[in-house]
Every structure is written in structure tokens, then in C-alpha cells.
N, CA, C and O atoms as a MOPAC input file, in Angstrom:
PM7 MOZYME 1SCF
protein

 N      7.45500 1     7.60500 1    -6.93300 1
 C      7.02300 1     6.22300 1    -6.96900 1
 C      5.87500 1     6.04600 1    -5.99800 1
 O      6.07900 1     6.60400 1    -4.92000 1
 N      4.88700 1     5.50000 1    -6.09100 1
 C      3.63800 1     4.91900 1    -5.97300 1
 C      3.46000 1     3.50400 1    -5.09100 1
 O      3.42000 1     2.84400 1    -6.13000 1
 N      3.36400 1     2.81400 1    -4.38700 1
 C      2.80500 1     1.41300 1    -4.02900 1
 C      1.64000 1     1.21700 1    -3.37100 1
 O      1.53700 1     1.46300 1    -2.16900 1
 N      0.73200 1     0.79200 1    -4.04400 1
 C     -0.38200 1     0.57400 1    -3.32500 1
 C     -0.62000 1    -0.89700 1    -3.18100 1
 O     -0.04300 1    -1.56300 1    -4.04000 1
 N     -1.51200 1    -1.74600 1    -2.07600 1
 C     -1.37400 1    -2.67000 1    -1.87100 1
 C     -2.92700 1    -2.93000 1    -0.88600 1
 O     -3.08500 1    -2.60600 1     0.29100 1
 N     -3.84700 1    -3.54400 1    -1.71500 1
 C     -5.37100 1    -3.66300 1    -0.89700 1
 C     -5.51700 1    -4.89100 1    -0.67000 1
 O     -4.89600 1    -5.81800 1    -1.19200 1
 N     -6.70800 1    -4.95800 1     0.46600 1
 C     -7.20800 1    -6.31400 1     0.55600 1
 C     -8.55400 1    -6.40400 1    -0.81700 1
 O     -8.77300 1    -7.50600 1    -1.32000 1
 N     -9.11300 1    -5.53300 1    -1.15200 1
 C     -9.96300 1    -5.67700 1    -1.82200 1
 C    -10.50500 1    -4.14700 1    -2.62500 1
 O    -10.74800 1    -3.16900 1    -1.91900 1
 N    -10.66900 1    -4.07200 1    -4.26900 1
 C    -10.78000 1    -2.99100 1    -4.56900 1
 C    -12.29300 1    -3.05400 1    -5.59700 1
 O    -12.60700 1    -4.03100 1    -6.27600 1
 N    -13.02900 1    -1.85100 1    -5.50400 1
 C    -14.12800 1    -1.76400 1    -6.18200 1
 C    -13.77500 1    -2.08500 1    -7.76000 1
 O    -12.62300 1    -2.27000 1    -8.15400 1
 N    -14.58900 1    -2.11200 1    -8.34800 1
 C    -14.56900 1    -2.73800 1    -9.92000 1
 C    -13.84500 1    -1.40700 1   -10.69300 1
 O    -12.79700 1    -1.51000 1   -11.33000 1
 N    -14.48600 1    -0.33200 1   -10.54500 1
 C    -14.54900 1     1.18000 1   -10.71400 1
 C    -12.89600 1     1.48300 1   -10.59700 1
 O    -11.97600 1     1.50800 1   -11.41500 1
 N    -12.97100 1     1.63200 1    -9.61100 1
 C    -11.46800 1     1.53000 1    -9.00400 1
 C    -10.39000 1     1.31700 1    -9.46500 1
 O     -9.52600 1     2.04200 1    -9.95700 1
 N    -10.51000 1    -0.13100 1    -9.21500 1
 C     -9.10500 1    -1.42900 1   -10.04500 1
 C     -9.08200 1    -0.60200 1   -11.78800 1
 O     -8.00600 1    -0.62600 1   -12.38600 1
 N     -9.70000 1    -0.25900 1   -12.13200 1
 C     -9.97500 1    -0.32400 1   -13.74000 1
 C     -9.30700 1     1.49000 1   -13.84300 1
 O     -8.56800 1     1.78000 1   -14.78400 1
 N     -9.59500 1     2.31000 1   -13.02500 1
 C     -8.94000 1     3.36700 1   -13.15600 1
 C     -7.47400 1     3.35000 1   -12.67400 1
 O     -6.69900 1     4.18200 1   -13.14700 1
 N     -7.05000 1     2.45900 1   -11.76500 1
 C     -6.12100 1     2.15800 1   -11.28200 1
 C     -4.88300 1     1.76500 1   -12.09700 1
 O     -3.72500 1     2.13400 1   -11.90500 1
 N     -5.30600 1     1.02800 1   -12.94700 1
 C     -4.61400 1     0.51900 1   -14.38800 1
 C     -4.32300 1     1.37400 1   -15.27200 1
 O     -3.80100 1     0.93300 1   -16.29600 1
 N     -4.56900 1     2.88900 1   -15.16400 1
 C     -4.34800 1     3.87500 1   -16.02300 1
 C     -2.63200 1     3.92200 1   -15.59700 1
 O     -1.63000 1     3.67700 1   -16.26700 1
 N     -2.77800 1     4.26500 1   -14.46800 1
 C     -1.63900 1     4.54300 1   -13.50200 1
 C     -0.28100 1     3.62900 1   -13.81400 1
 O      0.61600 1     3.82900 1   -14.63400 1
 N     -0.43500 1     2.73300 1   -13.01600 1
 C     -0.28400 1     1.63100 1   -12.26700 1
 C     -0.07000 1     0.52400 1   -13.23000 1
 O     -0.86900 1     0.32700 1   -14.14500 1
 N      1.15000 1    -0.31600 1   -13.02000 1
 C      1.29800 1    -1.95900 1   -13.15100 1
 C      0.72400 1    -2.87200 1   -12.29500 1
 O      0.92500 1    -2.72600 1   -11.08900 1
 N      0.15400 1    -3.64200 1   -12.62700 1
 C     -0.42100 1    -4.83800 1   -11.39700 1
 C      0.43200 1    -5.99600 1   -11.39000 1
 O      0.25300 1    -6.89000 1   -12.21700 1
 N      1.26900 1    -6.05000 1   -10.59800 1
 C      2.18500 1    -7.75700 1   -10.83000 1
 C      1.47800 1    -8.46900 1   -10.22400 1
 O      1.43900 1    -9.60800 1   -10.68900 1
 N      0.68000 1    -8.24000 1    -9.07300 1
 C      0.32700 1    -9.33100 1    -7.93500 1
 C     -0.80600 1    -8.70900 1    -7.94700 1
 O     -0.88400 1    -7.48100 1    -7.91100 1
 N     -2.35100 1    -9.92200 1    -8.02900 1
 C     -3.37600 1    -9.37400 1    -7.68500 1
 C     -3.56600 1    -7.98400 1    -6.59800 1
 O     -2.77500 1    -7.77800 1    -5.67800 1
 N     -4.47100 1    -7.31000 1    -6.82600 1
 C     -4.40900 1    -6.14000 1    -5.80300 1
 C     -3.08100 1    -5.39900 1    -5.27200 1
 O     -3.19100 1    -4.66200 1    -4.29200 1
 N     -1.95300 1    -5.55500 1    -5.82900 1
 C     -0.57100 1    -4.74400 1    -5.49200 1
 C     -0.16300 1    -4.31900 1    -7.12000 1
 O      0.18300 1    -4.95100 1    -8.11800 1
 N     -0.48400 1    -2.44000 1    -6.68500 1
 C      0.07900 1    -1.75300 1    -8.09500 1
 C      1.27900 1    -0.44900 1    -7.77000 1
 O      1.44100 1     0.31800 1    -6.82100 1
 N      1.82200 1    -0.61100 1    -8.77600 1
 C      3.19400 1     0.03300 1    -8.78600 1
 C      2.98800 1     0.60200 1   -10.03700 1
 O      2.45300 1     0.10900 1   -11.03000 1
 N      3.73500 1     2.27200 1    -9.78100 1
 C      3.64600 1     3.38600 1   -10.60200 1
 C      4.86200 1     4.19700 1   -10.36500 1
 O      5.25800 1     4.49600 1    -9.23900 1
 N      5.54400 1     4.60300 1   -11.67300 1
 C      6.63700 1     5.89400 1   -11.02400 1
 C      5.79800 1     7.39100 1   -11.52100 1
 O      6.36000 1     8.36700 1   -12.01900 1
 N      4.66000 1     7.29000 1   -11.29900 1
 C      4.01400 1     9.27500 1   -11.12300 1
 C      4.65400 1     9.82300 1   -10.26100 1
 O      5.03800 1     9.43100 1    -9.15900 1
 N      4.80900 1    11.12100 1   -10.99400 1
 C      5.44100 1    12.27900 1   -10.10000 1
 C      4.52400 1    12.44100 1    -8.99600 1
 O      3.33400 1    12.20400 1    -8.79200 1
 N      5.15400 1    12.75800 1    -8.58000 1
 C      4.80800 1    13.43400 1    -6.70300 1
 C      3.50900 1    13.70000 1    -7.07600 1
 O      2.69800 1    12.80900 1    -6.82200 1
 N      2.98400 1    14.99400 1    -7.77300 1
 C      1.88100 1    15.67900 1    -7.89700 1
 C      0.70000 1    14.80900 1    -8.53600 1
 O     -0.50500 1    15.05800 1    -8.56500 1
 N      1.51200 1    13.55100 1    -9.11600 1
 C      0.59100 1    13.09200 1    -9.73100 1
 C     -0.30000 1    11.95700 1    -8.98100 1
 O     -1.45000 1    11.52900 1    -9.08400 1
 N      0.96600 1    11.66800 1    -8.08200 1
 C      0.78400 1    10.56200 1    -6.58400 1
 C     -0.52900 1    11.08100 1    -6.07800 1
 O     -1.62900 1    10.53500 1    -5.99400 1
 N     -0.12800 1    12.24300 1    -5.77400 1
 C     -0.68600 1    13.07000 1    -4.35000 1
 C     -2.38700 1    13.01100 1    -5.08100 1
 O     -3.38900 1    12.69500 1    -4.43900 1
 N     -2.36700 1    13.39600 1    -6.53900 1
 C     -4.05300 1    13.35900 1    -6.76200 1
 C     -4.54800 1    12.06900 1    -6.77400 1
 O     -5.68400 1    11.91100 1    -6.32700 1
 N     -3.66400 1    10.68900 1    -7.37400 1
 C     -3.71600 1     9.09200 1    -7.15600 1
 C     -4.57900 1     9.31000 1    -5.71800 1
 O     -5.77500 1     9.52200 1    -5.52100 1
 N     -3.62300 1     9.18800 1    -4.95900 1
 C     -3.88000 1     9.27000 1    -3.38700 1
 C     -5.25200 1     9.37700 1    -2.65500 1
 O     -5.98400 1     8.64200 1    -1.99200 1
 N     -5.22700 1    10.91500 1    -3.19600 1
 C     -6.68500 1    11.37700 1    -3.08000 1
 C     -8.28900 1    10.68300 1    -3.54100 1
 O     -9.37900 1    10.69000 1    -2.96800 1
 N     -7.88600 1    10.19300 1    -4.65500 1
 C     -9.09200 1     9.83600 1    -5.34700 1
 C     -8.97800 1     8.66900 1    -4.75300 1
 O    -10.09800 1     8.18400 1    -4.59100 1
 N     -7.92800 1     7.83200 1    -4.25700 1
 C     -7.95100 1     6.86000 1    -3.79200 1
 C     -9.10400 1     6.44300 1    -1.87400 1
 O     -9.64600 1     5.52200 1    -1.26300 1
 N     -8.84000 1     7.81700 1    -1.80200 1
 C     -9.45200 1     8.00000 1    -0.47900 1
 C    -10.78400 1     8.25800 1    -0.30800 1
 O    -11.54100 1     7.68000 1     0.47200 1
 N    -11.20200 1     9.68100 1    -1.51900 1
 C    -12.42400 1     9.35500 1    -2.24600 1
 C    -13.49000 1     8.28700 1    -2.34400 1
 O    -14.54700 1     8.18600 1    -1.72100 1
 N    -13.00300 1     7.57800 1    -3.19600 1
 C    -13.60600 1     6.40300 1    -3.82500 1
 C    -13.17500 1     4.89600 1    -3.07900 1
 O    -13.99000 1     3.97800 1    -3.17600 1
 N    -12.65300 1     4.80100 1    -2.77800 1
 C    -12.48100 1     3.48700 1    -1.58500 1
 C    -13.09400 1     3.20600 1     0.07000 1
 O    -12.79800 1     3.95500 1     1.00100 1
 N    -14.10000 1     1.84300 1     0.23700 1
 C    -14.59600 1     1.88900 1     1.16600 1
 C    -13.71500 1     1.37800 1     2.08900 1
 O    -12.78800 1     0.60200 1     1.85200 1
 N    -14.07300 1     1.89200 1     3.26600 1
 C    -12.92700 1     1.28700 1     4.47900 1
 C    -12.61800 1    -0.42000 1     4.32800 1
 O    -11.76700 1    -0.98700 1     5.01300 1
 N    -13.40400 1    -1.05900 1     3.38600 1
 C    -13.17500 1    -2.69600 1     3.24000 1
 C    -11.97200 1    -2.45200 1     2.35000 1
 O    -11.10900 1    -3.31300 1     2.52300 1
 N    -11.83000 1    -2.03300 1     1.94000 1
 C    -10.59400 1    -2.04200 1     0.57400 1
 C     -9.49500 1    -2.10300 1     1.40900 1
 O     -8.44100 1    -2.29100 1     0.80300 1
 N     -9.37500 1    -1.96200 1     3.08700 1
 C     -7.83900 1    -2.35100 1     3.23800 1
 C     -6.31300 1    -2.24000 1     2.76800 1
 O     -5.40600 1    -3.07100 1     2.81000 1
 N     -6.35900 1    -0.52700 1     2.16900 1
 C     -5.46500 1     0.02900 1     1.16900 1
 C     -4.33600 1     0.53400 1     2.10200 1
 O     -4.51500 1     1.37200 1     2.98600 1
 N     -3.10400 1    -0.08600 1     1.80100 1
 C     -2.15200 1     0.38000 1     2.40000 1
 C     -0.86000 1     1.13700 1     1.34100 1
 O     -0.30800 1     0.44100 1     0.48900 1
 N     -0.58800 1     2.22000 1     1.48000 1
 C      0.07800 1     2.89500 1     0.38400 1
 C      1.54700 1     3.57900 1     0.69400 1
 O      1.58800 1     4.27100 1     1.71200 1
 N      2.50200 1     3.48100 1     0.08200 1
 C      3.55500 1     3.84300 1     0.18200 1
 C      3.65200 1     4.68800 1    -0.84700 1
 O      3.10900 1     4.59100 1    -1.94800 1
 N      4.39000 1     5.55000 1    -0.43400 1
 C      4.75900 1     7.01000 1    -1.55800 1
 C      6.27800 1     8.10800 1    -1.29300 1
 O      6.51000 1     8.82000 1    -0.31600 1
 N      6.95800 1     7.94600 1    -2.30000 1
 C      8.14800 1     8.17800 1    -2.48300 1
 C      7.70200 1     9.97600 1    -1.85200 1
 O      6.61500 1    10.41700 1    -2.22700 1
 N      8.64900 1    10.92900 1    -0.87700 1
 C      8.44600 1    12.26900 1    -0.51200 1
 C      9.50500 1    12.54700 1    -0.58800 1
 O     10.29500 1    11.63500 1    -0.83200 1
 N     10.10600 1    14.14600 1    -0.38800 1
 C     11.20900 1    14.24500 1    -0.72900 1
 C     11.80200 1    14.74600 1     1.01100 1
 O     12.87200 1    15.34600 1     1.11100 1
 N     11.14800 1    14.48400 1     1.98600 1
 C     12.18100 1    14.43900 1     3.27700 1
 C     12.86900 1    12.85900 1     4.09300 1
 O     12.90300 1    11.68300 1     3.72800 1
 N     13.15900 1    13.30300 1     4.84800 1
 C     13.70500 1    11.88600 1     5.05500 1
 C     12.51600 1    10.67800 1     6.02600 1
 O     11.79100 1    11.16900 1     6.89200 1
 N     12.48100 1     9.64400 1     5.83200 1
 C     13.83400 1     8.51000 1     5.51800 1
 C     13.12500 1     8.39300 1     3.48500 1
 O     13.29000 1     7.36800 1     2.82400 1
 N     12.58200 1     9.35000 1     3.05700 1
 C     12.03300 1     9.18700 1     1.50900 1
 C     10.62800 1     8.76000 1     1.21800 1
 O     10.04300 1     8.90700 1     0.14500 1
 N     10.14000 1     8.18700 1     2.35800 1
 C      8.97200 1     7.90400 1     1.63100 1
 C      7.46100 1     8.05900 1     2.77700 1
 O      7.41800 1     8.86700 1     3.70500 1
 N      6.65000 1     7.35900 1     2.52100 1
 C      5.68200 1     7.62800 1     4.00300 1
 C      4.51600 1     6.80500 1     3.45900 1
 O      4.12000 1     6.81200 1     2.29400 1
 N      4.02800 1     6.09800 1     4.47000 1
 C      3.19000 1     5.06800 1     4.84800 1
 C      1.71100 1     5.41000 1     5.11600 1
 O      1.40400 1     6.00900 1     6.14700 1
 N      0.34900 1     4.86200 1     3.76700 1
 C     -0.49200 1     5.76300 1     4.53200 1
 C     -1.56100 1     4.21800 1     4.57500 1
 O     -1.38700 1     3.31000 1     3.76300 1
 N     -2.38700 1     4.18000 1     5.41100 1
 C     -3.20200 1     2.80400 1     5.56600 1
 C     -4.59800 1     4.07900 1     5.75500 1
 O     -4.68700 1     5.15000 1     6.35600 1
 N     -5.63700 1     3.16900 1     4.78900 1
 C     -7.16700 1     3.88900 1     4.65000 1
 C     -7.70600 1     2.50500 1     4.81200 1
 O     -7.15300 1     1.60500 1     4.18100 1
 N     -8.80900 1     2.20800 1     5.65300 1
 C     -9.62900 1     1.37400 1     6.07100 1
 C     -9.28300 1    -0.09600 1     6.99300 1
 O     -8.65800 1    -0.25600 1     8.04200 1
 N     -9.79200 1    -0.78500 1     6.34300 1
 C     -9.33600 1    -2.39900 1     7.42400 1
 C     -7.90600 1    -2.61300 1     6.61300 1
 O     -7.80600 1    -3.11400 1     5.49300 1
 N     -6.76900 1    -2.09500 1     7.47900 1
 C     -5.78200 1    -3.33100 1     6.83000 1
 C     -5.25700 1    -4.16300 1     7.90400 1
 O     -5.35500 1    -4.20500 1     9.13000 1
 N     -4.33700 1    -5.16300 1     6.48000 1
 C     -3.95000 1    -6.86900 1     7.36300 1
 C     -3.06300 1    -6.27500 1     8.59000 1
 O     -3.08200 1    -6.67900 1     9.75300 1
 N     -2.31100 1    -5.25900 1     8.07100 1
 C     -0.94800 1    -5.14900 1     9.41500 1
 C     -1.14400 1    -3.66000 1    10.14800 1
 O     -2.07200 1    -2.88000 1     9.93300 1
 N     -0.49700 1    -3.55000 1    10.68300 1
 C     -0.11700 1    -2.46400 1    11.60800 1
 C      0.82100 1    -1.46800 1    11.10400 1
 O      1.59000 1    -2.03100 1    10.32500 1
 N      1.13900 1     0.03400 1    11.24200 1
 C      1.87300 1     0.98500 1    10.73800 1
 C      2.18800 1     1.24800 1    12.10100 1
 O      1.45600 1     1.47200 1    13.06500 1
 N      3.67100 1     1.16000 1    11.96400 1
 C      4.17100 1     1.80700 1    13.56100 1
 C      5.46300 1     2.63600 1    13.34100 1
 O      6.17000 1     2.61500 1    12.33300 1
 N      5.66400 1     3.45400 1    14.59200 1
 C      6.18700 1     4.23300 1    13.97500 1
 C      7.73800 1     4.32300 1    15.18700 1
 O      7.51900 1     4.63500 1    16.35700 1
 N      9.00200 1     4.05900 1    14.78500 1
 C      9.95300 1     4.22300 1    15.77000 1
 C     11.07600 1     5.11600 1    15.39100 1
 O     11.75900 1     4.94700 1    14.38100 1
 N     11.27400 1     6.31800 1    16.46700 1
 C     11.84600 1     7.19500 1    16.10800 1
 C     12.18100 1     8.05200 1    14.80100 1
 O     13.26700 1     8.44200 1    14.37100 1
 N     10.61100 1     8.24500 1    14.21400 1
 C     10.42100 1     9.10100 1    12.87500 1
 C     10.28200 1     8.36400 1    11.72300 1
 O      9.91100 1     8.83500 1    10.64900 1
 N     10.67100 1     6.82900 1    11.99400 1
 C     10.57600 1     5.93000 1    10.61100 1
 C      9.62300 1     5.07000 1    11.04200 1
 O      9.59700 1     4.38100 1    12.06100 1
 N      8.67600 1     5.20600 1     9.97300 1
 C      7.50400 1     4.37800 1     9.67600 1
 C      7.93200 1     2.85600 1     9.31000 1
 O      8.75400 1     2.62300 1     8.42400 1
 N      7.36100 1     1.94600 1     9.99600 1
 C      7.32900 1     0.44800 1     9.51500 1
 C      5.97000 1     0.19100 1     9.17100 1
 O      5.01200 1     0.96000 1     9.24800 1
 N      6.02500 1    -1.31700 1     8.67300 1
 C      4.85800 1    -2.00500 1     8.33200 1
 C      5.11600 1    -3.57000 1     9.42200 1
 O      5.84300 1    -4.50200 1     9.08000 1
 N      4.27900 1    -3.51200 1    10.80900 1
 C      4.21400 1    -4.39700 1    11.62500 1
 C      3.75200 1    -6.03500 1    11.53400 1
 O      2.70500 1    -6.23400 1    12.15100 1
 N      4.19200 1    -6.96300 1    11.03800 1
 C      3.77100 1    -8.27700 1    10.84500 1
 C      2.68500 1    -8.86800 1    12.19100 1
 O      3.39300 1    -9.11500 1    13.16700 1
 N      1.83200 1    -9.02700 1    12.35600 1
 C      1.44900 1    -9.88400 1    12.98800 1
 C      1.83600 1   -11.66900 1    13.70000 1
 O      2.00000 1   -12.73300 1    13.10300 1
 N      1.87200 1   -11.30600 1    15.31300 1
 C      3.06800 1   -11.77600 1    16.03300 1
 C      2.18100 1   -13.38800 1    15.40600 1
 O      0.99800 1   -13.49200 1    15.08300 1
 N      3.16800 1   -14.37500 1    15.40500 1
 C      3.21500 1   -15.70700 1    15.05300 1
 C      2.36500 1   -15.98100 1    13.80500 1
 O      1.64500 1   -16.95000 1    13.56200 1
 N      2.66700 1   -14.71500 1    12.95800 1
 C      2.43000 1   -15.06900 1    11.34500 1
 C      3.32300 1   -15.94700 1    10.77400 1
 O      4.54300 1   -15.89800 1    10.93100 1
 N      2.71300 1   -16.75800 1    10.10700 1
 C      3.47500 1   -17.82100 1     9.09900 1
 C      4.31000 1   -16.81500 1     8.18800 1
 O      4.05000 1   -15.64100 1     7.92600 1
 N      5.14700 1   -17.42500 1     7.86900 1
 C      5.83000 1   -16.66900 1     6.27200 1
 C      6.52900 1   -18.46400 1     5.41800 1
 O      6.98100 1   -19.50100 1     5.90400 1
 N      6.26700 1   -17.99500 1     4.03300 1
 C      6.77000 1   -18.98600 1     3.41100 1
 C      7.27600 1   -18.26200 1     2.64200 1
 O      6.73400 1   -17.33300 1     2.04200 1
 N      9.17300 1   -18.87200 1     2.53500 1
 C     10.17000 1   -18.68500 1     1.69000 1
 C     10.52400 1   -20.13000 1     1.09000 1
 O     10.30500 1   -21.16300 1     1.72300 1
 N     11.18100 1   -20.10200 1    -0.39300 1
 C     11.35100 1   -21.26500 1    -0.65100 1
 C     10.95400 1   -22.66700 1     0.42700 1
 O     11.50800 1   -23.34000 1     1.29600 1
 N      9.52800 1   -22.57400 1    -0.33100 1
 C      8.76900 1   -23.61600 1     0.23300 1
 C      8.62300 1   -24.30500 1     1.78900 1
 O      7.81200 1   -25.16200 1     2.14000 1
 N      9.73100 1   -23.60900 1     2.63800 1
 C      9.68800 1   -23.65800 1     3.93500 1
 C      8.76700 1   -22.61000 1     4.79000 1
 O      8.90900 1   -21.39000 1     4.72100 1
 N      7.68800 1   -23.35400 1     5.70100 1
 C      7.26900 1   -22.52700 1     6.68500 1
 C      8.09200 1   -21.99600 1     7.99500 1
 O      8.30800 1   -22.85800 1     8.84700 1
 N      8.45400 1   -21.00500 1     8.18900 1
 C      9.18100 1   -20.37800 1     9.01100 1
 C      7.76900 1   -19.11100 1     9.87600 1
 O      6.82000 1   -18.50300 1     9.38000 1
 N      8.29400 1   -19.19500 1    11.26500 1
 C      7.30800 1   -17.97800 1    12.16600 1
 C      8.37100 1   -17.09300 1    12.15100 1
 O      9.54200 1   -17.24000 1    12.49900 1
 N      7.75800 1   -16.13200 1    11.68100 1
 C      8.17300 1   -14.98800 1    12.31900 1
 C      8.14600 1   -14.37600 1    13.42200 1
 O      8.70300 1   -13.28400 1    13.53600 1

């Protein structure tokens, strides 16, 4: 499994991306390619994307905790890492909206 998730993607790009990939949410695509097929995704992804694209990617591996976190250029959050497991860091006194309530995180 596949998740990619940009702030912004070339025209070129997005359109090869769709070979792959479902788009539910502007700029967030989801794919179940095999590993090998990830790993060349990945690549071309690194290739062809300028550090503005803000691409943050998750990818199913087969050691533990399963998967691994890769960020190429400007992204929104932070990748941190505590005791071998990768997170994705929110930015301190970000808004979040759940059923229509603003709540800080």
C-alpha cells in the first residue's frame, strides 16, 4: 500500500499519478502496488517533483512497525521519530475541525 499526500503537484505528475493511484481528496492518492511497484512510484516521484510539491509518503514495508514515512521537499508537518516509530508531528496550536467544532490541538 501506497499514500501519498502533497501540498502541490506538477500537471505531468498528477496525470501519471492517476495510473496508479485513487484520488479521494484533492492532492491525497492511495494505491495497493506491490512493494516493487511502490518502490519505482517512489522513485519517479522523487525524480520528477520539485521541492514545492511538499510530498509526504507513506509506504507499507515488510519490517516492523510496517510501514515508513518519507517527506521530499516543503512539507506542512514534521516527521519525528520516537524509539524506531516514525510519526507525523502536528504543528503546536493547530486548529483541527471535527464535527463542525474547532478544537486546538
Amino acid at each position: 500500500m501506497l499514500v501519498v499526500i502533497a501540498n502541490d503537484l506538477p500537471p505531468a505528475v498528477r496525470g501519471r499519478m492517476k495510473l496508479w493511484f485513487v484520488e479521494p481528496r484533492p492532492n491525497v492518492f492511495v494505491s495497493g502496488v506491490k512493494d516493487s511497484v511502490g518502490k519505482v512510484v517512489v522513485d519517479y516521484l522523487h525524480q520528477h517533483c520539485p521541492p514545492e510539491s511538499g510530498l509526504m509518503i507513506f509506504r507499507r514495508i515488510n519490517k516492523t512497525p510496517g510501514y515508513e514515512i518519507l517527506g521530499v521537499g516543503d512539507i506542512r508537518r514534521s516527521i519525528i521519530e520516537i524509539s524506531g516509530l516514525q510519526l507525523v508531528q502536528e504543528r503546536e496550536g493547530e486548529a483541527l475541525i471535527s464535527n463542525g467544532e474547532n478544537t486546538i490541538s
